[in-house]
C-alpha positions, 0 to 999 in steps of 0.5 A: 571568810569573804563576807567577812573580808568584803564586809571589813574593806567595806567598813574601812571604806565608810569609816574614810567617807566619813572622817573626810566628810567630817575634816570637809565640814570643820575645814568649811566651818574654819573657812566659812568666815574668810570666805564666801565661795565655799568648795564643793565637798567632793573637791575638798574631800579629794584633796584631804583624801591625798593627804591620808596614806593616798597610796593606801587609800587607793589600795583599799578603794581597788581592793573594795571594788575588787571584792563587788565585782567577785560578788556581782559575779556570783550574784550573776551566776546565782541569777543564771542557776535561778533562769535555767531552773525556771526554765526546766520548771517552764518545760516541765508545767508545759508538758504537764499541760500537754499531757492533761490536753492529750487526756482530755482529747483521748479519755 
């Protein structure tokens, strides 16, 4: 269920990146003629963002970055469970080591 959430906020974000990149580049072509000094395209992007529910905009970024860092989260814990099993697979391959010494010395 929070895949598929993360995975629609995610969809609503790329889906509003790419509307404002496509209103950024009519807006250009439209202003290309009178004149020369274009806008950076993030700057345009932001101010046609504003004009698209800005209250709901933010909320949807907030919500988005708030669905990465739950799953960075559990990325990092995945990644805490993975070294403590290399550690216990570490200990056990170094006392298997210990023991083939210890009958290699005492056959």
């Amino acid at each position: 269920m929070k895949s598929q959430k993360i995975t629609n906020i995610l969809l609503a974000l790329v889906t509003l990146a790419l509307l404002a990149n496509l209103l950024v580049s009519l807006t250009r072509t439209r202003e290309a003629g009178a004149n020369q000094d274009s806008i950076p395209p993030a700057v345009e992007a932001a101010r046609i963002a504003e004009h698209i529910a800005p209250d709901r905009l933010t909320a949807e970024i907030a919500n988005g970055l708030k669905a990465v860092a739950q799953a960075n989260e559990h990325i990092a814990a995945a990644i805490k469970e993975h070294a403590r099993s290399n550690e216990r697979v570490a200990s056990s391959i170094e006392k298997v080591g210990r023991d083939m010494r210890a009958q290699q010395v005492n056959p």
